[in-house]
N, C-alpha and C positions, 0 to 999 in steps of 0.2 A: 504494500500500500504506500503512497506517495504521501511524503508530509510536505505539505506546501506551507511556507507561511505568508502572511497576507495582512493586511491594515484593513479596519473595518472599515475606513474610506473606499477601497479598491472593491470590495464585496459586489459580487451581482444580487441584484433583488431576490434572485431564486436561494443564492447563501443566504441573504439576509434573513429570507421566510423559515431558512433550515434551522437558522441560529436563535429564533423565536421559537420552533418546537422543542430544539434541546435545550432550550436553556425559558420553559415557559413560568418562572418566577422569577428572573430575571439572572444577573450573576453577583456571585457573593467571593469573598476570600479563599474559600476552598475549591472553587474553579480556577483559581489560577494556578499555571502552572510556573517555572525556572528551569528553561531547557537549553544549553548549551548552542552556540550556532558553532558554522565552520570553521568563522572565526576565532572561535575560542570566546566571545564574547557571552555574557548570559542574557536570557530573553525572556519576559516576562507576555506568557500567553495565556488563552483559554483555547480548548482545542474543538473543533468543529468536525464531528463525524460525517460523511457522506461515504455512496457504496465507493466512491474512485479515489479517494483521497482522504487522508487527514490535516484538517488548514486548521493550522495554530496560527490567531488571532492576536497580532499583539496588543497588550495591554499597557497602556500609561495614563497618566491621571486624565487626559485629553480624552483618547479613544475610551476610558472607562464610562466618560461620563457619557457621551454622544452614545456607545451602547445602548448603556442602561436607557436614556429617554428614549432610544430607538423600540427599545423593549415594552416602558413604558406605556407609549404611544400602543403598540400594536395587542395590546392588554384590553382593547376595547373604546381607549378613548375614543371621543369625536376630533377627527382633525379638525383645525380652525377653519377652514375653506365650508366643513357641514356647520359648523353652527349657526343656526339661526332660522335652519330649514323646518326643524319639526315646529318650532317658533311659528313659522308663517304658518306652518298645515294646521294648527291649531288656533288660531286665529280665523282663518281661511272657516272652522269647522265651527268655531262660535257665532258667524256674521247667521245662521241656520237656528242658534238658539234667539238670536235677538229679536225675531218674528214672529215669537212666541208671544199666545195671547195674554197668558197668565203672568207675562212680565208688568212689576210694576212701574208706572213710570217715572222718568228721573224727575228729582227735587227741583232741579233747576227749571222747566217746564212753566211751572206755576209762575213761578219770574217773568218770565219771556214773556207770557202773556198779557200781563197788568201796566205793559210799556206802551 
């Protein structure tokens, strides 16, 4: 099996998807691994399983954090581009209640009229 190593900046979307099933609570201290390179230099990874390779990710306070929000994010938030959609559908679903006969009517009304 290939160990490639990789920066999560370089990652295709398809790693990135992979790296969110293995690692579906995010990554903690004990995923990280200290693996020597060819250098001789030490490298501070987490390793990324697929059937063709193993990508050891490196890790530094940088790429940690962009991770983790990467992870965070695909945990179910709303990216900011959706927000405000269900916002509208729901507004959009109220203008159906406001036709409603048993609404009573607003305070202000009685105002407007004695002008």
């Amino acid at each position: 099996m290939q160990r490639l190593i990789r920066s999560f900046a370089t990652l295709t979307d398809e790693l990135k998807e992979k790296l969110q099933v293995q690692f579906p609570d995010g990554i903690d201290s004990s995923h990280i691994k200290t693996v020597p390179t060819a250098k001789g230099e030490m490298l501070r990874v987490i390793e990324l399983h697929t059937a063709d390779a193993m990508y050891l990710i490196k890790i530094n306070p940088e790429s940690r954090a962009e991770i983790d929000e990467y992870l965070d994010n695909e945990d179910g938030d709303v990216p900011d581009d959706d927000i405000g959609d269900d916002v509208t559908d729901d507004l959009e679903n109220d203008d159906d209640d406001d036709n409603n006969d048993n609404d009573a009517p607003d305070e202000d009304d009685d105002d407007d009229d004695e002008d």
